[in-house]
N, C-alpha and C positions, 0 to 999 in steps of 0.2 A: 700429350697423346691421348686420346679416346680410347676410352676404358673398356673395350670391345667383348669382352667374356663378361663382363659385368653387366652390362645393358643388355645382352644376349639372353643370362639370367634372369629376366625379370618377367616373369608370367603375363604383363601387361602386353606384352608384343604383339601375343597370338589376337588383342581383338583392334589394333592400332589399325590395318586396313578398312576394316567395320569403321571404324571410328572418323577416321578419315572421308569415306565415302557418303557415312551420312552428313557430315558437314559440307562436303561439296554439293549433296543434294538438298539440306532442310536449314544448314545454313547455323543448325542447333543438333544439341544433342543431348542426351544421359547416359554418364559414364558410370555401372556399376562395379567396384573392383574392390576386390575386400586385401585386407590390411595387408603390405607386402609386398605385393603384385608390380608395385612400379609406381601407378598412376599418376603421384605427384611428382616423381622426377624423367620418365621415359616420357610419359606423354606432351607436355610441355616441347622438348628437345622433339620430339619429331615433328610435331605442330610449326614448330618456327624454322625447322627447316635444318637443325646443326645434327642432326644425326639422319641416317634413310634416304637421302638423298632429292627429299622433298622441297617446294619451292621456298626462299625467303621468306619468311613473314616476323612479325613481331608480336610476342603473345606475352599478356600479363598473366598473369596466378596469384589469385586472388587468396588469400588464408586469412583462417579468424584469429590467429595470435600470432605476437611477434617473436618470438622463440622458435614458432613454425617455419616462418617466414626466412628466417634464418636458414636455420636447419635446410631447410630444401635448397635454395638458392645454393650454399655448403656442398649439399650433396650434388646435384648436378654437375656444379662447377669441376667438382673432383670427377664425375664419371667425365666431362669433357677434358680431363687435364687439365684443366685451367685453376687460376685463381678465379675469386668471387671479383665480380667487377667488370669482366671481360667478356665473354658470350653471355655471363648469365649473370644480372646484380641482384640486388633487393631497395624494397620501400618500406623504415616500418617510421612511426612518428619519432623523428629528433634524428633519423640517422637515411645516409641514404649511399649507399656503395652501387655507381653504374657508371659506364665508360661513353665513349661513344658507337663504338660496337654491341654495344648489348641488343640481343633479341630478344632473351628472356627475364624479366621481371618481375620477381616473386615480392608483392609489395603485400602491405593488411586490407583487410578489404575496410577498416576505417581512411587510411590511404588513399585508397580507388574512390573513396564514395568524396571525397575531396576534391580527387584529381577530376570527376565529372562534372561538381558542380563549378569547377573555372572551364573545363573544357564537354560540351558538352557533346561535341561528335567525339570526344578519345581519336584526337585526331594522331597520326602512325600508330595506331595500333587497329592489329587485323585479328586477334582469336584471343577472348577473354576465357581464363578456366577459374570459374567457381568452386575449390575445392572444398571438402569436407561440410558441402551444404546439409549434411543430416544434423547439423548442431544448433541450426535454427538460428543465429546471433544474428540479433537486428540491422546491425550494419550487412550484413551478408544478403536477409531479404531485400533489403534498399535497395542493394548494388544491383541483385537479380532486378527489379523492379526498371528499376533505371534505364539498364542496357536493355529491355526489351522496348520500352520507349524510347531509343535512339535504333532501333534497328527498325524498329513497325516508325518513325518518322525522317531520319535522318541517313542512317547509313545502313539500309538492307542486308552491305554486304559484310558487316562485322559478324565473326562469328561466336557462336555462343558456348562452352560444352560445364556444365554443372555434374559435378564430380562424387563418388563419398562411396564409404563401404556400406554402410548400411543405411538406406535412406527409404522414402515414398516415393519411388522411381514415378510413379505411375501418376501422382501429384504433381512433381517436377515436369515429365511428359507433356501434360495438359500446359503446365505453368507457359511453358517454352513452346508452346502453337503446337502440339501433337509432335514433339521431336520425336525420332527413334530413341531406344534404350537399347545401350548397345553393355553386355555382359559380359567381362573378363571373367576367365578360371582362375581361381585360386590353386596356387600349390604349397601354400600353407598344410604346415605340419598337424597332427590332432591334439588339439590340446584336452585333458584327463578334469575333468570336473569332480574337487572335493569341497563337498558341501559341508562347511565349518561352522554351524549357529553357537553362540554363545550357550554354556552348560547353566548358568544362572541368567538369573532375570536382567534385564537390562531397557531401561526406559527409552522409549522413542526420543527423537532429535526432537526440542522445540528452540523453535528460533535458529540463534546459531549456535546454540548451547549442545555438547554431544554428551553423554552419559559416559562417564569417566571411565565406567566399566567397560564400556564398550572399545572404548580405545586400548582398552589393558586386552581386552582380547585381541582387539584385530593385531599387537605385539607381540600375544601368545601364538599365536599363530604363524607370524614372522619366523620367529623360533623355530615352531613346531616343522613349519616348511623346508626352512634350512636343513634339518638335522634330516628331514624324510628324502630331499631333493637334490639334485646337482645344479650348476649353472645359478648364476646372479639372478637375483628377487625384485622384482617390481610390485612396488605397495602403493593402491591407490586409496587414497584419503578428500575429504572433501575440502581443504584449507589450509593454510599457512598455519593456524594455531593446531592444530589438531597435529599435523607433521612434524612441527616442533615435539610437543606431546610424546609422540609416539616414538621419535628419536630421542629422547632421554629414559626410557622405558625401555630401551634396546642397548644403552653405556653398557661398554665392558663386554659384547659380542664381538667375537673372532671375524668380523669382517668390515667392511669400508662402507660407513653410512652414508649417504646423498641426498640432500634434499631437494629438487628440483620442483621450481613453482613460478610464475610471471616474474616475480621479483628477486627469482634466484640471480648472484652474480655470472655472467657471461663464461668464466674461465668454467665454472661449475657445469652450466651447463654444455657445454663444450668437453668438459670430462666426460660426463656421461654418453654424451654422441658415440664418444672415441672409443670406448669401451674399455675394460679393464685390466689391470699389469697386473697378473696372478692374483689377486687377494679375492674374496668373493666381495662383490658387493650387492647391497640391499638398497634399492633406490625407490624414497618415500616422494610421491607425485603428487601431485593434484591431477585434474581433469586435462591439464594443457598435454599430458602424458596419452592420453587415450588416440589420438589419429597425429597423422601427420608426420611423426617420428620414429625410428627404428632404432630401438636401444640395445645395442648388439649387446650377444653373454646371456642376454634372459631368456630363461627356462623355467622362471615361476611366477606366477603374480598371485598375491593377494589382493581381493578386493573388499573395503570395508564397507561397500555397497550404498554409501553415501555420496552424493552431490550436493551444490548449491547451485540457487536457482534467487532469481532478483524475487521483491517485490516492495512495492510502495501503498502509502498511506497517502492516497491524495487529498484525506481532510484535512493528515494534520501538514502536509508537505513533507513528509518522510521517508527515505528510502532505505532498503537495509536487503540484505538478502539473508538468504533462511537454509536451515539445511531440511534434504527431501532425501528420498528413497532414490538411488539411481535407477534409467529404466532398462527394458530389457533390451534394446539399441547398443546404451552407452556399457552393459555387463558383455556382450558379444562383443562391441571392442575394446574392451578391458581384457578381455581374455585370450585376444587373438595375440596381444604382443608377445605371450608366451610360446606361441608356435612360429613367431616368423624365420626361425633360424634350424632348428629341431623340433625334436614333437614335447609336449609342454605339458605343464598343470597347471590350473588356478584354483584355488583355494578361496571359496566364496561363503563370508562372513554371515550367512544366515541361511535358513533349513529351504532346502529344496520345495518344499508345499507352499514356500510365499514367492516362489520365483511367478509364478503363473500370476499372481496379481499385481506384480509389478504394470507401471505402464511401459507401452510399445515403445515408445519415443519419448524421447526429452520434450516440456512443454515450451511449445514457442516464442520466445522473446519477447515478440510483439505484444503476447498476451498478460505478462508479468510485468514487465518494464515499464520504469518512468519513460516518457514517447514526447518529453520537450526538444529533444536534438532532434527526435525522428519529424516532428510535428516542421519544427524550422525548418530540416532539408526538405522536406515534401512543399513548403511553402515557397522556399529559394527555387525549387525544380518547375513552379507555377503549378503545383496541384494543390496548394491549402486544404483540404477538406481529404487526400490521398484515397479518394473513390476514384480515381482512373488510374490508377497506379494496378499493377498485376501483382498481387502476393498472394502467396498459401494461405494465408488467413490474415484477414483485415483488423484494419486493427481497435480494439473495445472503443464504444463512444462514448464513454464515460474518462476514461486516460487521455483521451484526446482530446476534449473538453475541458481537461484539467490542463491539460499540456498546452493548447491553445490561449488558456485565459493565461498560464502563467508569461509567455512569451510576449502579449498586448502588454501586460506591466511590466514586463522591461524593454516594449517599447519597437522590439523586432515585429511584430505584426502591429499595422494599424487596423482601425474599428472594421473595416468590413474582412479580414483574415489576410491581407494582402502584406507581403516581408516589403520592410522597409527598406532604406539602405544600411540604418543602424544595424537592421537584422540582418542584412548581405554580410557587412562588416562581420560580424555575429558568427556567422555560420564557417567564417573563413577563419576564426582564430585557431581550429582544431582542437576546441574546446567545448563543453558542456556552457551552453547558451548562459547557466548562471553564473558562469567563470568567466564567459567573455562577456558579459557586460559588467562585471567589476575590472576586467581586464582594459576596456577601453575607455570606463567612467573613473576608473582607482588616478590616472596619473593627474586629470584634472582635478580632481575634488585636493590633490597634492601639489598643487601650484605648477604643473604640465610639464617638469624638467624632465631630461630623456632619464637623468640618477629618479626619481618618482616612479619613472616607467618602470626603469630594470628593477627598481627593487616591488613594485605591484606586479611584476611578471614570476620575481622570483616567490611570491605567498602564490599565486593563482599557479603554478609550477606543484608548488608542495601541496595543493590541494587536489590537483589534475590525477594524483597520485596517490592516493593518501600515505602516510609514510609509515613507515615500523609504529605498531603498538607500545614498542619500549622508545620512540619517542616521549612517549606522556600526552596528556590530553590537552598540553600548553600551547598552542599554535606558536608562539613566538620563540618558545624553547625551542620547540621543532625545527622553526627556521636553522635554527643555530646553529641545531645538531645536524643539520642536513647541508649549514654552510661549511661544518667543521669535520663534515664525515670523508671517509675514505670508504666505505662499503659502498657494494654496488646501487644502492638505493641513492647515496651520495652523488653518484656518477648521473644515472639517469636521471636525477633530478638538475644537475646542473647542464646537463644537455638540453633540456627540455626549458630550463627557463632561459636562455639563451636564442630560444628558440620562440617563444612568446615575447622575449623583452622588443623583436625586430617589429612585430605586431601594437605592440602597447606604446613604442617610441613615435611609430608612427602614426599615432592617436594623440600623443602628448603636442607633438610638434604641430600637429594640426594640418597636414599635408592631404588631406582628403581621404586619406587610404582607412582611417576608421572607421569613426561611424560615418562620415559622408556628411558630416554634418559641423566639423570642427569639433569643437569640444564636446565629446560624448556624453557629459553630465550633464549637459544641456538642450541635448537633441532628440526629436522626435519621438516625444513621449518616454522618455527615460523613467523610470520608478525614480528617481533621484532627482531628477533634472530642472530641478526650478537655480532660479539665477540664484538668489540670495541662498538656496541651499550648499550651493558650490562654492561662491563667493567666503562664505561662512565657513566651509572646514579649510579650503586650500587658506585662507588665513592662516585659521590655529595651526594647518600644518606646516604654514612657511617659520612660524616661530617653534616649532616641535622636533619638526624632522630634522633628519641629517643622513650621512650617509649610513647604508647599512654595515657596512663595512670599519667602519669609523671608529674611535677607541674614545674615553671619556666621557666630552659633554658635544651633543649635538645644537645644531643653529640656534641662536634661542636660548642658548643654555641649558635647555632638558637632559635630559638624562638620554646616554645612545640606547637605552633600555625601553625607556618611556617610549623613545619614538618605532623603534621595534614594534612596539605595544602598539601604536597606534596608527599604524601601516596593516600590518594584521590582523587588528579588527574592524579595522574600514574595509577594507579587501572581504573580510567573510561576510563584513555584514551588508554591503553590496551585491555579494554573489547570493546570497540566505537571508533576504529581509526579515520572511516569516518568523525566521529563527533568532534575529536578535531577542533579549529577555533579560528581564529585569529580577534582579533580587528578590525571595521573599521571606526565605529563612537562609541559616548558615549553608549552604551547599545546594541551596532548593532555588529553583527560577520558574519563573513563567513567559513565553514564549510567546511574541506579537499573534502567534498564529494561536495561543488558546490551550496550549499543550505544555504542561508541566517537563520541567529537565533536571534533574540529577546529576550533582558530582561525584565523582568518585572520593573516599576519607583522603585526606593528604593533599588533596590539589591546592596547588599554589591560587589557582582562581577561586576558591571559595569568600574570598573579602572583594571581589568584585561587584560592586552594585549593578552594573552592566556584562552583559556578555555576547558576545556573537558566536552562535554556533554554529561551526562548520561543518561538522559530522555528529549525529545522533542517533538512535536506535530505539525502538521501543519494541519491547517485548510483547507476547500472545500474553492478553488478560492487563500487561499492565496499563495504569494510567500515564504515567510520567516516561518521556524518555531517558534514556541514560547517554549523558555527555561523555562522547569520545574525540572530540577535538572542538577547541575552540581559543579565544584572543579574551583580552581584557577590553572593554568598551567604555566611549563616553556618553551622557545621553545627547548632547546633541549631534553626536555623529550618527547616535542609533536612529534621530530624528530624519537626518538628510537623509539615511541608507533607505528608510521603510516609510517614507514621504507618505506613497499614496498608501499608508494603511492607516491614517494620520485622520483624528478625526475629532469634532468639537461640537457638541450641544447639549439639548436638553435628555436628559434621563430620566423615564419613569418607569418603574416597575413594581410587582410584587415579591418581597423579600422579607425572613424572619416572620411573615405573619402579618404583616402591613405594606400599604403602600410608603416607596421611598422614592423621593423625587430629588434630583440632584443636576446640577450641570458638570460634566464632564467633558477635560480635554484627554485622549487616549488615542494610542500608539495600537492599533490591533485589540488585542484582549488586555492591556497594560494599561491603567488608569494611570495617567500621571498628574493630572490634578483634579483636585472635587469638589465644591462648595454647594451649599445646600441650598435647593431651589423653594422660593416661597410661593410663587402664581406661575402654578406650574400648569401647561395647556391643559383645559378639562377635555378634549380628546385622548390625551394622553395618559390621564388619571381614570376616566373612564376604563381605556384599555386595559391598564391594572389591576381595578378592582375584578373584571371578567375575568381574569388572569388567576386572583385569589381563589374566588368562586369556582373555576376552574380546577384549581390544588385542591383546595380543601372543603368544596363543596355549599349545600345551599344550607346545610349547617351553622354557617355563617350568617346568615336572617333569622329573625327572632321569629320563632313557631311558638304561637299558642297552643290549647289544647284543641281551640276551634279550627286551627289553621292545619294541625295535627289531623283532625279527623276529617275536614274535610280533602285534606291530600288522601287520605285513602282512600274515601267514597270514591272520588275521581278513576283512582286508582282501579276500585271494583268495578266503576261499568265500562271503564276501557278493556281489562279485561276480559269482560262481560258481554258487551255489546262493540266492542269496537268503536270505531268514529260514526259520530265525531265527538266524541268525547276523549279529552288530550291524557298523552300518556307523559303522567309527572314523576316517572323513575329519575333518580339522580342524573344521570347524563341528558337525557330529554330534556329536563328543566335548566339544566346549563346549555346544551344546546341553542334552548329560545329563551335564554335569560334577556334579552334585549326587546323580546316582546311583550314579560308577564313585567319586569320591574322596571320599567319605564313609567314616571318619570322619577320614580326615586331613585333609582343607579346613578341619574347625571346628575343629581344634586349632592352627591356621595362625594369626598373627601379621601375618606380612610377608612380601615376597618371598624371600627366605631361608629361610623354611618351605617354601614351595611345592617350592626346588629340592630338599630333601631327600623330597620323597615320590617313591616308590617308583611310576615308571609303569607299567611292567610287572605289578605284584600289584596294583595300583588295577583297568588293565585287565581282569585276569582277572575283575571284579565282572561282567564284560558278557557272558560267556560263556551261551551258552543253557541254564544247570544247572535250569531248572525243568520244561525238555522231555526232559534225560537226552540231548542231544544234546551237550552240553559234552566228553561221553564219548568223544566221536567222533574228535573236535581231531587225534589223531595219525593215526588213520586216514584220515583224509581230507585232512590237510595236514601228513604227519609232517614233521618238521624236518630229517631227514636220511634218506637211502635208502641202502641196504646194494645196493652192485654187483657185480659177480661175481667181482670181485679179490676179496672181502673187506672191501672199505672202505665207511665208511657215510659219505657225501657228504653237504653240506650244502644245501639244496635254497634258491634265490636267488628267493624271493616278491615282489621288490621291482616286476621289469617285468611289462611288463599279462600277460604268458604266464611261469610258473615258469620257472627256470631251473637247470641241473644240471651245472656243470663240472665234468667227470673227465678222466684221461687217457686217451686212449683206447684203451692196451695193457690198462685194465681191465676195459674192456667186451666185450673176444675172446669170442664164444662168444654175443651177445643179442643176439635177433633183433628183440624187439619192446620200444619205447620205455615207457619207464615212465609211468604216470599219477600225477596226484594228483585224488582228486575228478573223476575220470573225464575230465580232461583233460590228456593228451600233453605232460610240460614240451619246455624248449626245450634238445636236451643241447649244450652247449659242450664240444667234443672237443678234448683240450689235445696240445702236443706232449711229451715227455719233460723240456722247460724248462718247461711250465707255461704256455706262448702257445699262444692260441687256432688251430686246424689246421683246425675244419672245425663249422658250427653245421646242427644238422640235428632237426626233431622225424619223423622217420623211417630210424632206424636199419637198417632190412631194406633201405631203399632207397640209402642212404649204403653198407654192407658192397657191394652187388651195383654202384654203379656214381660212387660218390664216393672208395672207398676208395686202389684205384692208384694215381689221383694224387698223393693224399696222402704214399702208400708213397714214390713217385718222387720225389718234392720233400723227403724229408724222410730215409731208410733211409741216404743216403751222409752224414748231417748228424749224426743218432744211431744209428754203427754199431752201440754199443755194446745198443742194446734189439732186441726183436723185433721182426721185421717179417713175420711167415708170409704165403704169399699167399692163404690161404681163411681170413681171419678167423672166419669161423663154425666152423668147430672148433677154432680156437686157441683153447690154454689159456690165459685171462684171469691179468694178473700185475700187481704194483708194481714190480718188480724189474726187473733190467739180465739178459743172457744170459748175464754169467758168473755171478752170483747165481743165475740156474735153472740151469746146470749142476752147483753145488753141491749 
């Protein structure tokens, strides 16, 4: 029976006519309705026609997690009376509850974006709802993308209505051809803002690391709330570990802890729906908590004001997600759950003054995210390049570029961006394009048997997922423990490879439905796919393997361990070329991709000379990733996985301070063999040596003192006069090293060559002799100047102003300071020892009023020279006074 006071209650009712009216007339709409209100379960049921008395229709609902997806489907069914199944089913991946009756379809919007690219009118189905589009999840923009492209080409009259409490209405608007935005009222309770910052310091999130203190508060605070508060606690947290955390920080509190998170078990979440049998409870969430769901009993949340949010490293192929500041979006609906029932409090983990620099919104997917799945649907959908596609924001061309080239090497796009049928196959396994092509390459490199299949479906299963931390970071253990588990991770994983094995049998057997190509290892540009590579491991694994299942010794004789082992690192190192990596100390690897990895102390894989790693992370500042999941490898399997990274010839470069010339065969950044090259190409040696000269400068040429002095002359009339006279500063002269040291550079060898060339006559290449200025050199910057003693002085081009030490009984008699290049050195007046008396670039003004001094200070010290007291007509001398009286 229909739950008639129920659905009456829902504040969404009052804009269901608006709502309505605009989709008969735009066909689209925006549904704004804040938390509560109905929206995901009223509006649906009148849409399709089982409540209101409206025409038949069939409507999906679209939600970005599958605990949502639940949950609503749940909730409708009950306001219709019914079970799930019946008017109203669900879609989420591995499971699918609908009858033949059903109108209403709450599937994931990973689901939907499936179910378009086999069908792409959606054909019986008449009114799509995009719920909780304020979350930005990439599959969500897709889906939006998509269906606007089947209505603007295929089926005008599907209609559209994109849903959320708190969104860019007015974004979505334009999104959707200038839809109306149609505004329900809330009758949400007030919820009491207590702003709770931490009383001591506490360090920002880096990575996914959170400041332990920080967690110790947002449990003080649990507390604190209980004791001030009535009604059951909603605690939102940014993760699985941090929840844990926090619920053992809370052992031994008088009420009913809950963890609720993606990978929470079903019956759990399902408590929580139902609400509570007297005890209080405290229910610690993740983000999946924030829309969607109505957790009856609460009347407080605390918020630790943390999220995560993706991001990747496309140099080194890493993805990891991070923890960030939640924004002020996702704290308004954080805080609404505590009013949907009564009036509320939330209790927010940091001071009111940094609320206002929060961001507005969550940043959007597209713009964080690894974009190989999205890059492949947009190419299956015939947009390669996703410029015609309609999204809020496009997506970086730098991810797409990365995400592009990675999908050419495994073989789904061919050379001009065009999806293959490997890639069709690809995009259809409902997996992460690097899963399903070890999904559709793993059973043949395993001799193609449908047991190959199941058990490569069941590693790409446990990766689709990754499993519990307290797994271990053993890929094969993990199988084990995930073949041996009873826990809900247990469960969902063997739903799921069951679910892949239908996929990967049909690959093995060769029936078309794979790659389209037979044997996937072999087909249309595979990263793996050379004959003799496949030929090569399904051997050793027809002597290796055996059942996964199996006790003892597997076929072959091997150990059923061994072949565990090597099922599971064929599988990672298929799906993560880049990441296979080779031993280099105890616990230490290096990574085809060039990127150092990390085991944690204790792992069973630190005696592994090979590894494939499935999952890694690398932290802010560090070099090396840290391995969180990986298999034991061999190297010729590492060879067939990362084929085209596979490379072989001559090597020369600058290293240690010399050129080293080597032939090398290497796997990515993994040398695996080297022997020493003797007539190694003098282009190549050439290059090198630039290379040196480059590091460490022209340093490396043997400078005379001529070669010396005359780089500075150069130096002062570039300065000075500009061009064309060349500017021989260190990067300058590497710069046009290929113009001045030619041809001794290409007769060069080695470091040893280099110090025999001659800088000075090199230099002299640079001289302006094509303007006949070259000519000039001495007259404009002679090397030494003839003073009036007779002596030709050596002129000091080194500081920023020339410089001319003489002594200064040789200067008797000159009035005006010498030039070079039309500018005044600096003359250094010496005493008859040779130390500096008096530095002056105005000699007429030093004779009239620097010089007595000088006389004074100095006449009773060197009796023995002249001291006249009218320098300007003293006779300029080198000599002592008894030598000029001779």
């Amino acid at each position: 029976m229909v739950r008639g006071d129920a659905l009456d209650a829902l504040p969404v009712r009052e804009a269901v006519p608006a709502l309505t009216a605009a989709l008969d007339a735009h066909g689209t709409a925006v549904l704004c309705a804040p938390p509560g209100t109905g929206k995901t379960t009223l509006v649906p049921l009148v849409l399709a026609g089982l409540v209101g008395g409206g025409a038949p229709r069939r409507v999906v609902v679209a939600e970005p997690r599958r605990i949502a997806a639940r949950a609503a489907a749940r909730r409708m069914a009950w306001l219709l009376g019914e079970g799930v199944g019946g008017s109203v089913g669900f879609s989420v991946r591995g499971e699918r509850v609908v009858g033949r009756d059903t109108r209403v379809e709450v599937v994931t919007t990973g689901v939907l974006l499936q179910r378009l690219q086999r069908d792409q009118e959606l054909s019986g189905v008449d009114v799509v709802v995009l719920d909780e589009c304020h979350e930005r999840h990439l599959d969500a923009d897709t889906v939006a993308a998509f269906l606007l492209d089947v209505r603007a080409a295929l089926r005008p009259e599907l209609r559209l209505v994109a849903a959320s409490a708190t969104t860019d209405a007015a974004g979505w608007a334009r999104l959707l051809g200038d839809a109306p935005v149609v505004e329900a009222a809330g009758t949400a309770y007030p919820v009491e803002v207590v702003w709770a910052p931490p009383s001591g310091q506490v360090r920002p999130p880096h990575g996914m690391r959170v400041d332990p203190a920080q967690l110790a508060h947002v449990a003080a605070t649990v507390r604190r709330a209980l004791a001030e508060r009535s009604g059951d606690l909603l605690c939102f947290l940014p993760g699985v570990g941090e929840i844990a955390r926090v619920a053992g920080l809370l052992a031994g509190m008088d009420a009913e802890v809950l963890q609720v998170h993606g990978r929470a078990p079903g019956a759990v979440q399902d408590a929580v729906l139902a609400g509570g049998a007297g005890l209080r409870r405290v229910i610690l969430a993740t983000a999946v908590a924030e829309s969607s769901l109505t957790v009856p009993g609460v009347r407080v949340v605390v918020d630790s004001g943390l999220a995560r949010e993706p991001r990747v490293d496309h140099a080194r192929g890493l993805g990891a997600l991070t923890t960030v500041r939640a924004s002020q979006a996702a704290a308004r609906q954080r805080a609404g759950r505590a009013g949907r029932e009564a009036p509320g409090w939330v209790y927010r983990c940091w001071a009111e003054a940094e609320h206002g620099r929060l961001p507005l919104f969550p940043a959007p997917e597209i713009r964080l995210a690894d974009l190989t799945a999205f890059a492949l649907q947009a190419a299956c959908w015939g947009d390669p390049e996703a410029a015609g596609l309609a999204l809020l924001d496009p997506p970086p061309a730098g991810a797409m570029a990365a995400a592009r080239a990675s999908l050419t090497s495994l073989g789904a796009l061919d050379a001009a961006g065009r999806v293959t049928r490997r890639g069709t196959a690809m995009s259809r396994a409902g997996v992460h394009p690097r899963l399903a092509r070890a999904l559709l390459d793993g059973p043949a490199e395993l001799g193609g048997s449908r047991e190959s299949a199941r058990r490569v479906a069941e590693v790409v299963a446990l990766l689709s997922e990754e499993p519990p931390r307290e797994y271990g970071d053993d890929l094969t253990a993990a199988w084990r423990a995930a073949r041996a588990g009873t826990d809900a991770y247990g469960a969902r994983w063997r739903a799921e490879a069951k679910r892949l094995a239908r996929t990967a049998e049909a690959s093995a057997v060769g029936d078309g439905s794979g790659s389209g190509s037979g044997s996937a290892g072999a087909g249309a540009g595979s990263a793996a796919g050379t004959a003799q590579g496949t030929a090569g491991t399904a051997g050793r694994a027809a002597a290796a393997t055996g059942s996964a299942g199996g006790a003892g010794r597997a076929a072959g004789g091997a150990p059923a361990g061994a072949a565990d082992d090597h099922v599971a690192g064929l599988v990672a190192a298929l799906a993560f070329p880049e990441r296979v990596a080779r031993a280099r100390t105890a616990g230490q690897y290096l990574m085809v991709s060039g990127t150092g990895a990390v085991l944690g102390e204790g792992s069973r894989l630190r005696t592994s000379p090979w590894l494939a790693v499935a999952v890694a992370d690398r932290g802010a500042g560090s070099a090396d990733a840290r391995v969180r999941l990986a298999a034991v490898l061999d190297e010729e399997t590492a060879r067939t996985a990362a084929a085209h990274l596979s490379a072989a010839g001559e090597e020369v470069h600058w290293e240690a301070g010399d050129v080293v010339a080597r032939r090398v065969d290497r796997l990515g950044a993994v040398e695996l063999t080297v022997r020493p090259l003797r007539d190694a190409d003098p282009g190549l040696v050439r290059a090198a040596l630039l290379d040196g000269l480059r590091a460490e400068g022209p340093a490396l040429l043997r400078w005379t003192d001529d070669a010396r002095t005359l780089r500075q002359r150069l130096a002062f009339l570039h300065r000075t006069l500009g061009e064309p006279w060349p500017d021989v500063s260190d990067g300058a002269l590497l710069e046009r090293a290929e113009d001045w040291l030619e041809p001794e550079l290409s007769r060069a060898r080695r470091r040893a060559d280099l110090g025999r060339i001659d800088a000075g006559q090199a230099l002299s290449r640079l001289l302006p002799w094509a303007t006949g200025e070259a000519g000039r050199l001495d007259a404009l910057a002679p090397e030494r100047i003839e003073v009036p003693s007779g002596s030709r002085i050596r002129v000091d081009y080194g500081p920023e102003q020339p410089v001319l030490a003489v002594k200064l009984q040789e200067l008797f008699g000159l009035a005006e300071t010498p030039r070079v290049a039309g500018v005044p050195v600096l003359v250094h007046l010496l005493s008859p020892a040779g130390r500096p008396a008096a530095v002056t670039a105005d000699l007429a003004s030093f004779w009239r009023e620097g010089y007595r001094a000088v006389r004074a200070e100095l006449r009773g010290r060197y009796p023995k020279h002249p001291w006249p007291e009218d320098p300007a007509t003293a006779e300029p001398t080198r000599h002592t006074n008894a030598r000029l009286r001779r």
